[in-house]
TORLUMPA-185419 format. One line per 3 residues: number of its first residue (from 0); their letters; for each residue y, x, z of N, C-alpha, C. Coordinates in nm, 2 decimals. Each point is the difference from the previous one (the first is absolute). Example, Ala and Ser with C-alpha at 12.3 -4.5 7.8 and 13.67 -1.06 7.14 Angstrom:
! residues 2
0 = AS = -0.57 1.32 0.78 0.12 -0.09 0.00 0.12 0.09 0.00 | 0.11 -0.04 -0.07 0.11 0.09 0.00 0.11 -0.08 0.08
***
This chain:
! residues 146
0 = XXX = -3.80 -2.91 4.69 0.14 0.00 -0.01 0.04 -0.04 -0.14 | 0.13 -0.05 -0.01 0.01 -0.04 -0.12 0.03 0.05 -0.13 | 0.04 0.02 -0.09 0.05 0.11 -0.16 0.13 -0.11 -0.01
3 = XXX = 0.03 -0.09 0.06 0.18 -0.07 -0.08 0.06 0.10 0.06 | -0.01 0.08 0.06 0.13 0.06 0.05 0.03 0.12 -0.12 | -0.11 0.07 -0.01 -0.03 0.10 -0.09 0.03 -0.09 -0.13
6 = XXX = -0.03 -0.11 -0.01 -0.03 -0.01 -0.19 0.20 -0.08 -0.03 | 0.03 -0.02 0.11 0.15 -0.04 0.05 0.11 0.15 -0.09 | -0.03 0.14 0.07 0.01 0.06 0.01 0.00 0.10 -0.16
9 = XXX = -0.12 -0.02 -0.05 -0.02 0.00 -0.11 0.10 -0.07 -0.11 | -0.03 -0.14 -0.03 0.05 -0.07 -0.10 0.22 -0.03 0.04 | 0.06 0.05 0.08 0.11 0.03 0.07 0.05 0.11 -0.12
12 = XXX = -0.12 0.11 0.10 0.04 0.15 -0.01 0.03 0.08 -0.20 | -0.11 -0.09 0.00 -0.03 0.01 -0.15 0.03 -0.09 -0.14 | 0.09 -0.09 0.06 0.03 -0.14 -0.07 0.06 0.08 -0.11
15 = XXX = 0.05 0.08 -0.09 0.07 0.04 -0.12 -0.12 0.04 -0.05 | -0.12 0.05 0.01 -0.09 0.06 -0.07 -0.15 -0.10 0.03 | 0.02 -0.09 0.06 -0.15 -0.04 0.01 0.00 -0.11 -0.10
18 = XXX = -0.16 0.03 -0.01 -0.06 -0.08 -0.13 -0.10 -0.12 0.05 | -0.06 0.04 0.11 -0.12 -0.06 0.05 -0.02 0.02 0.16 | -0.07 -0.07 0.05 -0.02 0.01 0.18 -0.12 -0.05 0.02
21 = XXX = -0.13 0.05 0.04 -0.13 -0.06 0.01 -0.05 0.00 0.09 | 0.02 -0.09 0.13 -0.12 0.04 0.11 -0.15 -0.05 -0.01 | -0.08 0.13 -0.01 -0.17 0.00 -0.08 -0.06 -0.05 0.15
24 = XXX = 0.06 0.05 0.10 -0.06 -0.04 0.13 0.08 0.05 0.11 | -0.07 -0.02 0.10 0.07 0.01 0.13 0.06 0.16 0.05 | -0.07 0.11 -0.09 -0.02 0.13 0.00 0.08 0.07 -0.11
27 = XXX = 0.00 -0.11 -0.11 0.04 0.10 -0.12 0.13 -0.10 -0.10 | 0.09 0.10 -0.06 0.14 -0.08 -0.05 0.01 0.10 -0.09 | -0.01 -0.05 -0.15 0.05 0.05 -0.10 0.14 -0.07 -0.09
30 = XXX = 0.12 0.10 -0.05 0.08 -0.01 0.02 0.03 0.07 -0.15 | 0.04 -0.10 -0.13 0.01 0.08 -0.11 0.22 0.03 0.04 | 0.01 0.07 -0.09 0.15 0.09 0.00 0.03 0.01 -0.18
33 = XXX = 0.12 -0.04 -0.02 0.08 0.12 -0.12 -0.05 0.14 0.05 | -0.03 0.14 -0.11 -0.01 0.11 0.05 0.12 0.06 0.06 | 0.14 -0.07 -0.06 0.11 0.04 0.11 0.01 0.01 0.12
36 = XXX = -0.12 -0.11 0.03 0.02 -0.01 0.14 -0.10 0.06 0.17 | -0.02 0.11 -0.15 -0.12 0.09 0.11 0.06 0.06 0.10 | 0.08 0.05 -0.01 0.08 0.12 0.10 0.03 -0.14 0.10
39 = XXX = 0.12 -0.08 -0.03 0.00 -0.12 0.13 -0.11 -0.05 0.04 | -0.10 0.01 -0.04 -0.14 -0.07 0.05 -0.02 0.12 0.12 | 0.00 0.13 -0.08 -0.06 0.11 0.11 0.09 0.02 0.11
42 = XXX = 0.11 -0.02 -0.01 0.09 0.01 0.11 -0.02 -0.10 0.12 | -0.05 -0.12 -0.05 -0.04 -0.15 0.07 -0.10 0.05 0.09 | -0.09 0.04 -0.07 -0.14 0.01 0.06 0.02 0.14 0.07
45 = XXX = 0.04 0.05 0.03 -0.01 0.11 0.05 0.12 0.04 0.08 | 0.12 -0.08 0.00 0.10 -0.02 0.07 0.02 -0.08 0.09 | 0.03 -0.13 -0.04 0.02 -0.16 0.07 -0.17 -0.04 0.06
48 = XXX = -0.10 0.03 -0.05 -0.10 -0.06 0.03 -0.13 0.12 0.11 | 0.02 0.07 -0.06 -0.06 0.14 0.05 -0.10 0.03 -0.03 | -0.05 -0.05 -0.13 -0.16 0.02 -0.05 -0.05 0.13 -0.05
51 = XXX = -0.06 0.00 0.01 -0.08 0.14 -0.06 -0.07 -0.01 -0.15 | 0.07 0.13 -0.08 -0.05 -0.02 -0.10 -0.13 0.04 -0.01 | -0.07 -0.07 -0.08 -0.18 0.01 0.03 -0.06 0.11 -0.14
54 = XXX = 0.06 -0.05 -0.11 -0.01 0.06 -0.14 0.09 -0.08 -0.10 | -0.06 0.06 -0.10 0.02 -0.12 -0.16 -0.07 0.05 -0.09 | -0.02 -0.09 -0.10 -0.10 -0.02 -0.09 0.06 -0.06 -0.10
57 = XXX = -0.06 0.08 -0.16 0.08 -0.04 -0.11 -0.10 -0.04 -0.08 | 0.01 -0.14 -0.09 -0.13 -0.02 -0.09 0.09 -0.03 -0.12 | -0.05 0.00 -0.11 0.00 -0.03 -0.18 -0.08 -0.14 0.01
60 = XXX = 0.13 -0.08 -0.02 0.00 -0.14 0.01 0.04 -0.08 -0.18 | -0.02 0.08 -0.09 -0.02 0.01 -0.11 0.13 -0.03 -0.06 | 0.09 -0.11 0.05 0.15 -0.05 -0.05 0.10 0.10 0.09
63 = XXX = -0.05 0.07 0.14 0.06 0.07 0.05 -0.07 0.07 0.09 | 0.07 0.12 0.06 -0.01 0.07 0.10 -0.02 -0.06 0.11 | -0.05 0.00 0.10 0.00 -0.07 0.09 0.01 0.12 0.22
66 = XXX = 0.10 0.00 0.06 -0.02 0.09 0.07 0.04 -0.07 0.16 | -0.07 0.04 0.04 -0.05 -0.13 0.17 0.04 0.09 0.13 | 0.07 0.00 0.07 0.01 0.09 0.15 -0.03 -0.14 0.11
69 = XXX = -0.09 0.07 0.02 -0.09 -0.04 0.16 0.05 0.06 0.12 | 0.02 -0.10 0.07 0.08 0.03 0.17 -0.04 -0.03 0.06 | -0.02 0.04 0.12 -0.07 -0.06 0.08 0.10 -0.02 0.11
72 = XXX = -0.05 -0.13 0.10 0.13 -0.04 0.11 -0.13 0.01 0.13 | -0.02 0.12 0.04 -0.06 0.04 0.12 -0.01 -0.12 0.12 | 0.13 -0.05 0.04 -0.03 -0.11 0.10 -0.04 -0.04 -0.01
75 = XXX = 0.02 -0.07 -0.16 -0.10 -0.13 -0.02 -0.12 -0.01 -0.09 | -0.06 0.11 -0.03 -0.10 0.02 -0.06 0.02 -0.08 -0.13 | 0.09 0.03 -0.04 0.02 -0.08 -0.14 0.07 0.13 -0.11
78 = XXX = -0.05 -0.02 -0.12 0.06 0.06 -0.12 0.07 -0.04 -0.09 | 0.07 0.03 -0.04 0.14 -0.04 -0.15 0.03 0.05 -0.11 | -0.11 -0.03 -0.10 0.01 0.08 -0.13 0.19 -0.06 -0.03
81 = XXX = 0.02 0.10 -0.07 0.16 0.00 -0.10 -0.08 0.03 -0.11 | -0.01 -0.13 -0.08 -0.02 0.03 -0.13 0.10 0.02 -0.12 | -0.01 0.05 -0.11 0.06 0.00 -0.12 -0.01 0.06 -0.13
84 = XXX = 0.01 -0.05 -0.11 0.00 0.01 -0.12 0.07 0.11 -0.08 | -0.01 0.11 -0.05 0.09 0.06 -0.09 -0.07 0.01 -0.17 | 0.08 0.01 -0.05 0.00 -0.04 -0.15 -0.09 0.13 -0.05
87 = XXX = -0.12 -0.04 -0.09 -0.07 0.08 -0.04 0.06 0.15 -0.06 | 0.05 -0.09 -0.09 0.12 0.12 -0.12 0.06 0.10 0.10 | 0.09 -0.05 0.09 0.07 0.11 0.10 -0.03 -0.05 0.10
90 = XXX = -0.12 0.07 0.09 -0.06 -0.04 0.13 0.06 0.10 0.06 | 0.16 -0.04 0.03 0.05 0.12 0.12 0.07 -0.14 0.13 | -0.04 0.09 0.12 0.06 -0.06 0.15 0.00 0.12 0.08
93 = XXX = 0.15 -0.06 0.06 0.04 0.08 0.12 -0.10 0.03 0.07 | -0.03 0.14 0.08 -0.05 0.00 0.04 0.05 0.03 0.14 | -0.16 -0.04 0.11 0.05 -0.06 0.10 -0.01 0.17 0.08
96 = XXX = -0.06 0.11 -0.01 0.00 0.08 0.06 0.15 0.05 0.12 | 0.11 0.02 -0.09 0.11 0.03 0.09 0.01 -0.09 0.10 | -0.07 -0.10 0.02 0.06 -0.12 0.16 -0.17 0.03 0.07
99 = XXX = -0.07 0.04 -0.10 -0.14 -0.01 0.07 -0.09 0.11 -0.05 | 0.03 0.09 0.05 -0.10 0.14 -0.03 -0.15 0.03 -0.04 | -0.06 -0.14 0.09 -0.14 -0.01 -0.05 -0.05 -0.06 -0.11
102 = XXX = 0.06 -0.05 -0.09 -0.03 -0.04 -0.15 0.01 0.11 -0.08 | 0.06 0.11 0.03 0.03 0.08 -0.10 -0.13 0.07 -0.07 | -0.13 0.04 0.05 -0.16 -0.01 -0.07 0.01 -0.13 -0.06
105 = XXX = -0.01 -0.12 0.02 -0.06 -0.07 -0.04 0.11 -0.05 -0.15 | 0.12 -0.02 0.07 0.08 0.02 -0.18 0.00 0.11 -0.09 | -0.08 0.13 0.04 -0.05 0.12 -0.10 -0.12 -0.09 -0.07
108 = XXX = -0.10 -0.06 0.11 -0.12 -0.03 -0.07 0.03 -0.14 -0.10 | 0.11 -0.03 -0.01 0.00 -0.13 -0.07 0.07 0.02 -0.13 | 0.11 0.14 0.05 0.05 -0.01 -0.11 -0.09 0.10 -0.15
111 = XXX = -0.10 0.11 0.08 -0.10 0.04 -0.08 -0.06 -0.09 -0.05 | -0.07 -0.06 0.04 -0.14 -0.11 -0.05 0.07 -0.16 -0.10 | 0.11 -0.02 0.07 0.06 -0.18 -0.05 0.13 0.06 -0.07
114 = XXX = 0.03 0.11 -0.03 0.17 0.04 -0.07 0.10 -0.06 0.07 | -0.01 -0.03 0.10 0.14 -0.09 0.10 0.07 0.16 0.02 | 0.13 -0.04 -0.07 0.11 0.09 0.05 0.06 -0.04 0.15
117 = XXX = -0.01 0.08 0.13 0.08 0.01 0.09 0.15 0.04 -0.01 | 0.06 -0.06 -0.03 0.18 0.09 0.04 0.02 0.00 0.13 | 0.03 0.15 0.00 0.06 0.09 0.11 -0.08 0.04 0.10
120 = XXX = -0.17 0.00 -0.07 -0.06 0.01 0.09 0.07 0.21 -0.01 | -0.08 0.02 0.11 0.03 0.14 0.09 -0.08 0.11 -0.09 | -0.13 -0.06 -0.07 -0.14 0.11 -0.03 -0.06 -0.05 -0.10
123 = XXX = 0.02 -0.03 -0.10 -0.06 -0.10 -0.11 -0.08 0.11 -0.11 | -0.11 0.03 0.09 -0.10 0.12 -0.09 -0.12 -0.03 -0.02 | -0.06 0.04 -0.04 -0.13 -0.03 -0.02 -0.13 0.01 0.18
126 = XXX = -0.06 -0.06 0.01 -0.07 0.00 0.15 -0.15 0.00 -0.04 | -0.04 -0.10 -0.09 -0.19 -0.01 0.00 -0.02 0.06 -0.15 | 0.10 -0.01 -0.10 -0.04 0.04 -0.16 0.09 0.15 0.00
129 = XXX = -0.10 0.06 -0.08 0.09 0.11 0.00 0.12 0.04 -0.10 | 0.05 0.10 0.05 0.15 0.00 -0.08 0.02 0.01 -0.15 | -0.14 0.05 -0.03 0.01 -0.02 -0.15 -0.04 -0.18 -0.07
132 = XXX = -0.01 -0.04 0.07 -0.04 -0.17 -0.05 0.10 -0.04 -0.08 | -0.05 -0.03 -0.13 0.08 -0.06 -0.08 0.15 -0.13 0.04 | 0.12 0.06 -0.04 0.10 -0.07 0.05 -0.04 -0.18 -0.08
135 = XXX = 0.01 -0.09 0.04 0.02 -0.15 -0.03 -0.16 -0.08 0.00 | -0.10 0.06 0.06 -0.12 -0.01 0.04 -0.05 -0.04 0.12 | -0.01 -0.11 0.05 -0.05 -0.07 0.08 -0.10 -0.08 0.05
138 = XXX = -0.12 0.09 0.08 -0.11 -0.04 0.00 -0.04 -0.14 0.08 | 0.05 -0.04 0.09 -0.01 -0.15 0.04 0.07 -0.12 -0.11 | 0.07 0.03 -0.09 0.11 -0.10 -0.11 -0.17 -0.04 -0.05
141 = XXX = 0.03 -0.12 -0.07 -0.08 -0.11 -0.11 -0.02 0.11 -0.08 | 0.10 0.04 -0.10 0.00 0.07 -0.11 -0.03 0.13 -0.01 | -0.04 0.03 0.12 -0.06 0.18 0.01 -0.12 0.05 -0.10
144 = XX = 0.03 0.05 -0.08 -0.09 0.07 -0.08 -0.02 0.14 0.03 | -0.14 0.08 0.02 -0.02 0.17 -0.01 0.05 0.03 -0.15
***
């Protein structure tokens, strides 16, 4: 089956905030964004398209933050990273928890380890380090020192 309809759907839905559009293969579409444009991303994929959020994953990309949600489109056995960049200095993005409940661990574990501020997340506490861990210390960042 094809991805134009989906990648149609995409570069449409998302035209104010997209950056980039990459079909890697017949299975997989990655999809960079403005961070503004996470929440309309999440509403796309989880709305109009009906995907399932799979996870996300945040890496220290040394000029920036870097923070990726993975979807998965069950019919078609295809996945759709939403990529995007936030600025090292102030690595804060909306967070997607209020439209989608099950990121809410995985934006604790990101914002512990990578310092990505979630706004409006629901629970923004500590999950794997404990509560005494030094406030502005982040053990996955480039510059992490003990």
């Amino acid at each position: 089956m094809s991805l134009e309809p989906i990648i149609s759907s995409l570069q449409t839905a998302l035209a104010d905030h997209l950056l980039g559009l990459d079909e890697r293969s017949p299975r997989r579409i990655y999809v960079q964004i403005r961070p503004q444009g996470v929440l309309d991303a999440t509403r796309l994929m989880m709305g109009n398209l009906g995907a399932r959020f799979q996870t996300a994953t945040g890496a220290d990309r040394s000029e920036a933050i870097e923070v990726l949600y993975h979807w998965v489109l069950d019919g078609l056995g295809c996945v759709v990273t939403i990529r995007t960049l936030t600025d090292r200095a102030q690595t804060e993005i909306e967070s997607i928890t209020p439209l989608c409940p099950a990121a809410e661990w995985i934006e604790r574990e990101m914002w512990e380890l990578l310092g990505i501020r979630f706004t409006n997340h629901p629970d923004l506490r500590h999950l794997l380090l404990g509560d005494d861990w030094p406030e502005g210390k982040y053990p996955l960042r480039r510059d992490y020192h003990r």
